[in-house]
C-alpha positions as CSV (number, residue, x, y, z in Angstrom):
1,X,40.9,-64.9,13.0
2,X,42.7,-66.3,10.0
3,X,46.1,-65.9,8.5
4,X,45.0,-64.4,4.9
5,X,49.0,-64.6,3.6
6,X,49.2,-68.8,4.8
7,X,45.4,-69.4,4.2
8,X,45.9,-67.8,0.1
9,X,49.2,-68.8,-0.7
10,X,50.3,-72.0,1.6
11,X,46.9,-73.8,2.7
12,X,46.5,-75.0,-1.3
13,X,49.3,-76.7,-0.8
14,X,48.2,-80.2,1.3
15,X,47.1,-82.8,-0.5
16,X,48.4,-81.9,-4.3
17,X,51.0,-84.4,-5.9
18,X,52.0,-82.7,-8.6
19,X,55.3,-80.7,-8.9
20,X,55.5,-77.1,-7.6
21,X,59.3,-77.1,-7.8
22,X,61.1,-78.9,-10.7
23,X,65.1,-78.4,-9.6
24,X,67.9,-78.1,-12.0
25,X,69.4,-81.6,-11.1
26,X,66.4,-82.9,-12.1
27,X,64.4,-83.7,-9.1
28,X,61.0,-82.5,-8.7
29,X,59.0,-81.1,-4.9
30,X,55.3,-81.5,-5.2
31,X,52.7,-79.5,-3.8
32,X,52.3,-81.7,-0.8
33,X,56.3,-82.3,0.0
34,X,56.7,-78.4,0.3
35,X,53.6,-77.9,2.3
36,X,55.0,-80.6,4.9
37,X,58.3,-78.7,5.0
38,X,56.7,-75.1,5.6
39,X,54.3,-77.0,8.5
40,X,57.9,-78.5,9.7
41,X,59.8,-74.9,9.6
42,X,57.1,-73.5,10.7
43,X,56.7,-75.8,14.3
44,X,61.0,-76.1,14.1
45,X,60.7,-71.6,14.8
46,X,57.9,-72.2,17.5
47,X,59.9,-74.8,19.3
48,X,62.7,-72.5,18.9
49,X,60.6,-70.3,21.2
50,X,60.1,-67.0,18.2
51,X,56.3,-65.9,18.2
52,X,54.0,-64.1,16.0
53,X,55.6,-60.5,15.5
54,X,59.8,-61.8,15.9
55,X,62.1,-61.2,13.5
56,X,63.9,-64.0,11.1
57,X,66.7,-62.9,9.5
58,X,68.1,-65.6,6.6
59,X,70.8,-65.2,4.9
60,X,71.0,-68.7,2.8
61,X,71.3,-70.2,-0.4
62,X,68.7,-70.7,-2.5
63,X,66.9,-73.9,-1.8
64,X,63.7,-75.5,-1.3
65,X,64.2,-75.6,2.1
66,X,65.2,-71.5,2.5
67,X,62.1,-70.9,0.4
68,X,60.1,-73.9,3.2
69,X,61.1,-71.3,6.0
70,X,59.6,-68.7,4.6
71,X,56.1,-70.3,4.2
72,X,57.0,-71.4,8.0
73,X,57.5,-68.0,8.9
74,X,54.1,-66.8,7.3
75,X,52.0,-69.9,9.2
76,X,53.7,-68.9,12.5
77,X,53.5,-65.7,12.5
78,X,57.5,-64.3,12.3
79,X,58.8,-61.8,10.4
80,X,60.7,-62.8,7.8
81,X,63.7,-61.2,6.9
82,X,65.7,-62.0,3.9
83,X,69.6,-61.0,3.6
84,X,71.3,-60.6,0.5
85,X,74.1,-63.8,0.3
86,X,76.9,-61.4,-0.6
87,X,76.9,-59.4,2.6
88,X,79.3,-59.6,4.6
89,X,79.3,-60.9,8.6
90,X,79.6,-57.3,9.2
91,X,77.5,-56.1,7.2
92,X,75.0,-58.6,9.0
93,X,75.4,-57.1,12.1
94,X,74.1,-54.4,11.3
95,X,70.6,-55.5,10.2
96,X,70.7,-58.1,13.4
97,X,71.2,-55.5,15.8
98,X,68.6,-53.1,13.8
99,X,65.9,-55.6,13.3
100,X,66.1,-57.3,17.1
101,X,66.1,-60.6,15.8
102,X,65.8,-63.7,17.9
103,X,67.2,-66.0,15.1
104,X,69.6,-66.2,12.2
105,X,69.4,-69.0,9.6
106,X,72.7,-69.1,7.4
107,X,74.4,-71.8,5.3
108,X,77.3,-74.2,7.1
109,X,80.0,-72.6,5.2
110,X,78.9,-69.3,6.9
111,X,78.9,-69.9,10.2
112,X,82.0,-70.0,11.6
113,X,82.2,-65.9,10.3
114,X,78.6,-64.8,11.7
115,X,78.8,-67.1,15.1
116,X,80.5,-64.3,16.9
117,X,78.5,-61.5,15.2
118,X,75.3,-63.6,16.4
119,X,76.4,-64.0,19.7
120,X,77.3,-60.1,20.3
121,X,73.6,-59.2,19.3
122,X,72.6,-62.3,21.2
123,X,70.6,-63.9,18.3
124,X,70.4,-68.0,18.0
125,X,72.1,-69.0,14.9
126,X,71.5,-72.4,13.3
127,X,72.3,-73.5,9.8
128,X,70.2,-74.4,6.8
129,X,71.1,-77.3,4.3
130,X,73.5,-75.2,1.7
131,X,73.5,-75.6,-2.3
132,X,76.4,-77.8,-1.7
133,X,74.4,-80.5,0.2
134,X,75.8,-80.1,3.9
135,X,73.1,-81.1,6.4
136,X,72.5,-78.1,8.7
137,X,71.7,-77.3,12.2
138,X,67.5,-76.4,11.4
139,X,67.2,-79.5,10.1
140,X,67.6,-81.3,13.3
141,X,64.5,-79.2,14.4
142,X,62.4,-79.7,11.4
143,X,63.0,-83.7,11.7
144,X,61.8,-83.7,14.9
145,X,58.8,-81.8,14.1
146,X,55.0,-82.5,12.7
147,X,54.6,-82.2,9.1
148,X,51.0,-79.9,10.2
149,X,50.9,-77.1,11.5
150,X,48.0,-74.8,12.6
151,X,48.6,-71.6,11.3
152,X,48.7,-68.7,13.7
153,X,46.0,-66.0,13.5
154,X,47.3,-62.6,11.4
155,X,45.5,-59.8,10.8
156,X,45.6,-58.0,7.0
157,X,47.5,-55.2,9.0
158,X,49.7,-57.5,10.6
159,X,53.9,-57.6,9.5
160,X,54.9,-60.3,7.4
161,X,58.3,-59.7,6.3
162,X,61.1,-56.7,6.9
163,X,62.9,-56.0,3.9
164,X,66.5,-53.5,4.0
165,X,66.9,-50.8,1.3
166,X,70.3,-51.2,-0.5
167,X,71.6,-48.1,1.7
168,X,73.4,-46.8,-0.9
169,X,72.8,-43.0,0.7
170,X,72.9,-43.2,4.7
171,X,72.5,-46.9,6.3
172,X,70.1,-49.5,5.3
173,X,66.3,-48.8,5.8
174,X,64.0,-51.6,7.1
175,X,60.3,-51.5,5.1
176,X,57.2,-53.3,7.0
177,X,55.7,-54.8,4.5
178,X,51.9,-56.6,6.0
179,X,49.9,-59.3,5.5
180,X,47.9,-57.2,3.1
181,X,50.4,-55.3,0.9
182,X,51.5,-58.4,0.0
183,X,48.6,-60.2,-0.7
184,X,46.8,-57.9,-2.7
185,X,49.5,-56.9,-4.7
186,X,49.8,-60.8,-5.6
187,X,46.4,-61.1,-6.7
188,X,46.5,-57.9,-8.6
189,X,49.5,-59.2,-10.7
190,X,48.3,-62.9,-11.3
191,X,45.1,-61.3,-12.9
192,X,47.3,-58.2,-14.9
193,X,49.6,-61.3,-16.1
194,X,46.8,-63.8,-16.7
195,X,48.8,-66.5,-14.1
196,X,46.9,-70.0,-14.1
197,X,47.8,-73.3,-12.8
198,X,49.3,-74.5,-16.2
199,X,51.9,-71.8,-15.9
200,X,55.4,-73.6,-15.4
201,X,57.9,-70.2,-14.2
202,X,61.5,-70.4,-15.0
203,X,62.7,-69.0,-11.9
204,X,66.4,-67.8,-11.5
205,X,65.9,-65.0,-9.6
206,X,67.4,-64.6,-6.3
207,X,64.9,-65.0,-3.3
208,X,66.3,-62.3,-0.9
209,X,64.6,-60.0,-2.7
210,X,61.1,-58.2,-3.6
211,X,61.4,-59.7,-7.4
212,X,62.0,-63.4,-6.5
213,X,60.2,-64.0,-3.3
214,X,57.1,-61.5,-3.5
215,X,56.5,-61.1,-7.3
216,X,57.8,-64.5,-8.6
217,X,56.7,-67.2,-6.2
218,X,53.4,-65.1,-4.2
219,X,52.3,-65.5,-8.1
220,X,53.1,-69.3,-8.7
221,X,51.7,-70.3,-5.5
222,X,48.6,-68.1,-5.5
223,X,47.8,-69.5,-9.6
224,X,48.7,-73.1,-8.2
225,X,51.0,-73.4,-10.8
226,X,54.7,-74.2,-10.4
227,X,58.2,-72.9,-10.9
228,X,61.4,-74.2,-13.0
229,X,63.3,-73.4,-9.6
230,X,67.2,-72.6,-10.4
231,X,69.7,-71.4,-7.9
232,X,71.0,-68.3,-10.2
233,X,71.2,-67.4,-13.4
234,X,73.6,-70.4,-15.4
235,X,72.9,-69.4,-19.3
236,X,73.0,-73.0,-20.2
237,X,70.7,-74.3,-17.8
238,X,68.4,-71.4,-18.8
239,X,69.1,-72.6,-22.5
240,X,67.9,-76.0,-21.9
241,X,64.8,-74.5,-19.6
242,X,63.1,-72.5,-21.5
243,X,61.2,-74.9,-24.1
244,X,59.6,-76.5,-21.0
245,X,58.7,-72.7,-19.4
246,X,55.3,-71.0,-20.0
247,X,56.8,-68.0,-18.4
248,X,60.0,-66.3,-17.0
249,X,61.2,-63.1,-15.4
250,X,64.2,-61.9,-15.0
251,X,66.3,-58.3,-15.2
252,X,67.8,-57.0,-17.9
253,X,71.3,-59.3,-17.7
254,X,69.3,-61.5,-18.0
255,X,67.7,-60.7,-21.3
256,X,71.4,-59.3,-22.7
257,X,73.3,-62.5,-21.7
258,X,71.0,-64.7,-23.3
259,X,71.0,-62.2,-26.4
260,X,74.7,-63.2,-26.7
261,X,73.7,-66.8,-27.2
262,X,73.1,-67.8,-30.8
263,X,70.8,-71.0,-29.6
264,X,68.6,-68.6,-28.5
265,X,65.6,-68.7,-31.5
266,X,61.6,-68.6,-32.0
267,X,62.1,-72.0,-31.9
268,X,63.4,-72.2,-28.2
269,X,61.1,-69.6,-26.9
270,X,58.0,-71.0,-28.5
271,X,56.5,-72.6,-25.8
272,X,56.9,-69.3,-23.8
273,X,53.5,-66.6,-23.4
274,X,55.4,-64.1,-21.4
275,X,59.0,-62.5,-20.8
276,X,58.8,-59.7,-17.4
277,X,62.0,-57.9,-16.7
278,X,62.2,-55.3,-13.8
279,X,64.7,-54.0,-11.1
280,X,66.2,-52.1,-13.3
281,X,65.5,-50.1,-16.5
282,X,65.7,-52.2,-20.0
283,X,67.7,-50.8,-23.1
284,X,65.1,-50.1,-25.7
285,X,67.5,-52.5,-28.2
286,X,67.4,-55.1,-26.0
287,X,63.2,-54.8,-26.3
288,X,64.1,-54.5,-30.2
289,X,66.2,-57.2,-30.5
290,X,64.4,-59.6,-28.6
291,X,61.8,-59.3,-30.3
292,X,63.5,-59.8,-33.9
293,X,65.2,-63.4,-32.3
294,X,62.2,-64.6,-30.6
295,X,59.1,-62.8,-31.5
296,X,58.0,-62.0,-27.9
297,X,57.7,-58.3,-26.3
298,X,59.3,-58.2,-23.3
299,X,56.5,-57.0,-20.6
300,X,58.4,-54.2,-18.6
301,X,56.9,-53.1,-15.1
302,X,58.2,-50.8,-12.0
303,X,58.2,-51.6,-8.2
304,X,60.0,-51.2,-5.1
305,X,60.7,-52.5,-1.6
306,X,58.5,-50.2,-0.3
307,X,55.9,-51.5,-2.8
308,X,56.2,-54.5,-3.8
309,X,55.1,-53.7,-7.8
310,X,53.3,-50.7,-8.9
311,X,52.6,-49.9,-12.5
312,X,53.0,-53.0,-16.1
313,X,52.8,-52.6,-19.3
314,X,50.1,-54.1,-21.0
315,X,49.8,-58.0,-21.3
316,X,47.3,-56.8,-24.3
317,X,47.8,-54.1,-26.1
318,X,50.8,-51.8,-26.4
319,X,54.3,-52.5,-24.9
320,X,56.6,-49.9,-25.2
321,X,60.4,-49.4,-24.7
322,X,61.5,-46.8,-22.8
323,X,57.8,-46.8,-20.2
324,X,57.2,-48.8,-17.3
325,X,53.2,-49.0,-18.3
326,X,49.9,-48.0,-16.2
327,X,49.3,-48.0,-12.6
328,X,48.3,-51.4,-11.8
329,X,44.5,-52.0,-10.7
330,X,44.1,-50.1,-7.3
331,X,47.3,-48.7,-7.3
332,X,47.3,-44.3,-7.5
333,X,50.3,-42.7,-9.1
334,X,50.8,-38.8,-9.5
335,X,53.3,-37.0,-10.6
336,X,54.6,-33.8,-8.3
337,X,57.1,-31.3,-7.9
338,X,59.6,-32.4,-5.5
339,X,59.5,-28.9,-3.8
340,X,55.8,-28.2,-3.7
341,X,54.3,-31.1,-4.0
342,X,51.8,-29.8,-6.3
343,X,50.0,-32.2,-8.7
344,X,52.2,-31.9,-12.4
345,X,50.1,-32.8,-15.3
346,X,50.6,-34.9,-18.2
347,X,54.3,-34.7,-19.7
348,X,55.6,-32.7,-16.9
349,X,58.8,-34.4,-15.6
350,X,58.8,-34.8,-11.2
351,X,58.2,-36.8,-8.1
352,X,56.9,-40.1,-8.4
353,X,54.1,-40.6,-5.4
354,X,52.0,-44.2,-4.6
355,X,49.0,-44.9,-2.9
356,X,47.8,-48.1,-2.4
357,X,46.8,-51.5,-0.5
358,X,50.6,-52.7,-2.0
359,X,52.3,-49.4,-0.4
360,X,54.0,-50.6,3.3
361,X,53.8,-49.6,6.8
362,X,56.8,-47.5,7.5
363,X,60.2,-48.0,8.3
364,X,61.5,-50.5,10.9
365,X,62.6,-48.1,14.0
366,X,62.6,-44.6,11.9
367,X,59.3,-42.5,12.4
368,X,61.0,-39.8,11.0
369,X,62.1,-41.5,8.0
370,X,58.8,-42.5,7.8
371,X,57.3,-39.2,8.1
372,X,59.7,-37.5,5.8
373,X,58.6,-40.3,3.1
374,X,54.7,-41.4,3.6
375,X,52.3,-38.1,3.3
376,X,49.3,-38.1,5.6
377,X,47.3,-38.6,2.5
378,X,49.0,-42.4,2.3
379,X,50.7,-41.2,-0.9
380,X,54.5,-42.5,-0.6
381,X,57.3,-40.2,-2.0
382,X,59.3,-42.6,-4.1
383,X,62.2,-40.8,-4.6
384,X,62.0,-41.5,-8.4
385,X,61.8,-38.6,-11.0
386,X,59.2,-39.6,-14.0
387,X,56.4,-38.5,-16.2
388,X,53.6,-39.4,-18.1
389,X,53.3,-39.1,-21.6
390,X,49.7,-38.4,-23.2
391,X,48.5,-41.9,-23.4
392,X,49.1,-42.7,-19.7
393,X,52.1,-44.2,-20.4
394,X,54.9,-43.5,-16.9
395,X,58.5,-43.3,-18.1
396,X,61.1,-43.6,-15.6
397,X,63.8,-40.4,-15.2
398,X,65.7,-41.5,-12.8
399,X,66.0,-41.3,-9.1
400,X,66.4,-37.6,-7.4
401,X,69.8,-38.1,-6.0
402,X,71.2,-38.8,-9.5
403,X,69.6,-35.2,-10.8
404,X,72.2,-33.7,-12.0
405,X,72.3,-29.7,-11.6
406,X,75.0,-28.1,-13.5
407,X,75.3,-24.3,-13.4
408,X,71.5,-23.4,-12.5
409,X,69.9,-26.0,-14.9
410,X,68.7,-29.8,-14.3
411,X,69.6,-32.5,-15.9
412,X,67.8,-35.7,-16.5
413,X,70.2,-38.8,-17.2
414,X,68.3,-41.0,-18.5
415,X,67.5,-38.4,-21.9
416,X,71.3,-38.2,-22.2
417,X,71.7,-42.3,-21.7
418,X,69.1,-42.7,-24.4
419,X,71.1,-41.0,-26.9
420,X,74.5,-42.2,-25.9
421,X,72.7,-45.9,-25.7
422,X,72.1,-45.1,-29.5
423,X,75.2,-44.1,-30.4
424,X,77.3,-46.7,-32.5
425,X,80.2,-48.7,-30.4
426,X,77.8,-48.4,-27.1
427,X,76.4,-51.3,-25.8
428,X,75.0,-49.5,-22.7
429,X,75.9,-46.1,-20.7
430,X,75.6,-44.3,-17.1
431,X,75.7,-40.3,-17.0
432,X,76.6,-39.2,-13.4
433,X,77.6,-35.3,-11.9
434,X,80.6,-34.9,-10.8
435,X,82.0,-31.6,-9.0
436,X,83.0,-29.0,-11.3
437,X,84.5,-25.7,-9.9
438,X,83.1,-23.3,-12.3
439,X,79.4,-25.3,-13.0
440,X,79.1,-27.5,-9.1
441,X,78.1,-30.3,-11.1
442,X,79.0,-31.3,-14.5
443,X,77.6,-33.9,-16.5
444,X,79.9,-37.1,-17.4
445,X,79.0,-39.6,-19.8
446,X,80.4,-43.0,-19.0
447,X,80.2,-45.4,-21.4
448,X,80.7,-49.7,-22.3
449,X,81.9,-50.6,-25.8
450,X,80.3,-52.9,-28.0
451,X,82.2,-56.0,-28.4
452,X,83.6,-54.9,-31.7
453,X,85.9,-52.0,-30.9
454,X,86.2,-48.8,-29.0
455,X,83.5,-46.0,-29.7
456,X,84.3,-42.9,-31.5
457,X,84.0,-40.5,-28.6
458,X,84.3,-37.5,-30.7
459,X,81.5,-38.7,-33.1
460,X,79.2,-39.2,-30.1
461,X,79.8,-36.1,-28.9
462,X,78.6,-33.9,-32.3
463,X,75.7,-36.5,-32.3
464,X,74.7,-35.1,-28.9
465,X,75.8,-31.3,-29.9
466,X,72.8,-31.7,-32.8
467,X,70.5,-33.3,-30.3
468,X,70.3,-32.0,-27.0
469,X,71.0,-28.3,-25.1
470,X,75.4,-27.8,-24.5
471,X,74.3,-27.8,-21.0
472,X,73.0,-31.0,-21.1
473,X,75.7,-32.1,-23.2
474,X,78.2,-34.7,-21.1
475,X,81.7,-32.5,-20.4
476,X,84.0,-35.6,-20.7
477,X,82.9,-39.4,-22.1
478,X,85.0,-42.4,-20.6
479,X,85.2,-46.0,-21.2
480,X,84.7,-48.8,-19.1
481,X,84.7,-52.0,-19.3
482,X,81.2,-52.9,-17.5
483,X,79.4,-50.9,-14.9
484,X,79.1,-51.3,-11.3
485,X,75.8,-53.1,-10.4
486,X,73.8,-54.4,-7.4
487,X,72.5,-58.1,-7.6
488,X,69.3,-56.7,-9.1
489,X,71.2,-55.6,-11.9
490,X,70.6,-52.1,-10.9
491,X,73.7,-49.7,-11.8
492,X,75.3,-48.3,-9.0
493,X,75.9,-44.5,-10.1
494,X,77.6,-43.7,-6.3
495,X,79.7,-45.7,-7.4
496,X,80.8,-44.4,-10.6
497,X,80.5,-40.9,-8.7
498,X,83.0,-42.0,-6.0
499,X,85.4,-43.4,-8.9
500,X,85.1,-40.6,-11.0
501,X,85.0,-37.9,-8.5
502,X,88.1,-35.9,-9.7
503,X,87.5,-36.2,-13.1
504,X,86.5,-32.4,-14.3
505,X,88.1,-31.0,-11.0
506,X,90.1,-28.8,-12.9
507,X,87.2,-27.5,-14.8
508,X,88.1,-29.0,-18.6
């Protein structure tokens, strides 16, 4: 039996000279160093005594050596399980208890903060080299070990890597994401973005995530081409990056910080063929604008955890603001009503549902989760409201738990952000419910200036009085300086719920 996820992605590696990794202090890995440190991960976890099927969990910088662990954990069969940096020890414990993991891999400056969270859940910590350079624990085990490693037999089926839900409503969920969902939705995306092996990807994405790990670098490794690799997002070094950069995704801060810098030009970007942005929605000025400073569309597509990536806008042919594209090649979307789940056609606004080889097992411990969420049918219930317009075109709502129903009637946010987004003095906007004694909900507009002054609140609102229903219509507008948002970039409405709770008690 083979490993299909090592055999497609990894296995190219051996032998190759050339870069795969070019590092922002200058230093280059080639193809061949990085497949000698995924075969030394890889025999460092067996000697370590975790087996096909046991949980990783890392929660590291990002390096070439946290990226080396995960092509070990692919070759020798472990789940891998990627932590957000910024959570906390306990936080951690949570997804070590929840995940039954034999092993935690963490940076030095960590460990004196999860070594007693480890030990209560009785998972072996060691350290991995940090950003900073500090030699860690792992790499005692990787020196001693074999730079080849036999790759374990996986089937398609098989788990490859557990990923947690943000948990923003209830705690975390873990998604079982196979050998196969992530495969094929690799190869589906290389082809939809025409990937080759001269592609050079400026990659400053995080790698705890879908985004950086399973969209970014399944791509450059199953083209063969390589990666620009930076540890975050640092506008200068993205500044200097980009001439040598075929290609570079990012999310939407991504696309507004650079906007703010006045070296970037046609000039700079010349060299690139394609700008993604995803994991979360993108302002149709910032499409507008970056497309008057550097001629390039920006190439907006929709996934999940769950998922991995589901629908793209055209690489040929139409990209527009405002959609998230087509269904991807193999990949079934519909449209139903969240209470029926009866089929909506064309226009109708409801529940987004996904079938597919890219959509995942089922949650990690929660067959009822699971059940509530994946229909018999294999269509997932995505918890996202959108609709298609009349040339196939899906627009995203919003997700369900931020419908907003105010006196009988439901309110979409994202038509009211689009308008406030408009509006002059608003750089961007979030429109939350709040309780309301009269109405349950009402609907509050919160909105972030544009550099050059305060907006005129009362100017926005007529603008929305000629444009949209009263009941739609935001009850109060506030200012603030930025909104809350996750490391994805994705706003964090319970947030602005839980800060603005009181707001319109009173019924104004």
């Amino acid at each position: 039996m083979a490993n299909p996820l090592h055999d497609a992605l990894f296995a190219p590696l051996a032998g190759r000279d050339t870069p795969l990794l070019h590092l922002g202090n200058g230093g280059t890995v080639t193809w061949a160093e990085f497949a000698a440190m995924c075969a030394r991960a890889a025999q460092a976890l067996r000697s370590a005594g975790l087996g096909p099927g046991d949980r990783l969990v890392v929660q590291a910088s990002k390096t070439p050596a946290m990226l080396a662990v995960y092509g070990g954990a692919v070759a020798a069969g472990v789940v891998f399980l990627p932590l957000n940096t910024a959570y906390t020890a306990e936080e951690v414990g949570y997804f070590l208890a929840d995940s039954g993991a034999r092993m935690m891999l963490a940076d030095p400056s960590a460990a004196v903060a999860l070594a007693p969270v480890a030990a209560r859940h009785g998972v072996r910590l060691e350290t991995l080299r940090g950003s900073g350079g500090h030699a860690g624990s792992f790499e005692v085990l990787t020196a001693a070990a074999a730079d080849r490693f036999d790759p374990v037999p996986r089937a398609p089926d098989d788990l490859a890597a557990l990923l947690y839900t943000s948990g923003t409503t209830g705690r975390s969920k873990g998604a079982m994401l196979t050998q196969e969902n992530l495969l094929s939705n690799a190869r589906v995306l290389t082809e939809a973005w025409r990937f080759t092996a001269d592609d050079v990807l400026l990659h400053a994405l995080p790698v705890f995530h879908t985004h950086g790990l399973f969209v970014a670098t399944n791509i450059t490794l199953l083209a063969g081409g390589s990666m620009i690799f930076l540890p975050g997002f640092e506008r200068d070094a993205m500044i200097a990056a980009l001439p040598r950069a075929t290609a570079m995704m990012g999310v939407p801060t991504f696309y507004t910080r650079l906007l703010d810098d006045p070296r970037l030009t046609r000039d700079l970007t010349a060299h690139i063929r394609l700008f993604v942005s995803g994991s979360a929605p993108l302002l149709a000025e910032t499409h507008a604008a970056w497309q008057a400073r550097t001629g390039h569309r920006i190439l907006e597509r929709y996934g999940m955890t769950e998922t991995n990536m589901i629908t793209s806008n055209p690489y040929d042919g139409d990209r527009r603001p405002g959609t998230v594209g087509f269904p991807l090649p193999g990949v079934e979307v519909r449209i139903t009503d969240p209470a029926s789940g009866a089929e909506l056609p064309a226009g109708e606004t409801g529940m987004i549902e996904v079938r597919g080889p890219n959509v995942f097992k089922g949650y990690w411990q929660m067959p009822d989760k699971t059940a509530a969420e994946l229909r018999d049918s294999g269509f997932f219930i995505t918890g996202d409201l959108g609709r298609f317009d009349a040339d196939g075109y899906l627009a995203i709502v919003g997700r369900q738990k931020d419908l907003i129903i105010t006196g009988g009637y439901n309110v979409y946010p994202k038509e009211v952000e689009l308008l406030l987004d408009e509006a002059p003095g608003v750089r961007e906007s979030a429109v939350i419910g709040v309780p309301h004694p009269d109405f349950g909900e009402a609907v509050l507009g919160v909105l972030v200036p544009d550099p050059g002054g305060p907006p005129d609140l009362e100017a926005i609102a007529a603008h929305l009085g000629a444009r949209i229903a009263r009941f739609k219509q935001p009850r109060a507008l506030v200012v603030v300086e930025e909104l809350p948002r996750n490391s994805m970039g994705k706003v964090q409405k319970n947030l602005l719920r839980e800060q603005f709770a009181g707001h319109l008690a009173t019924g104004a």
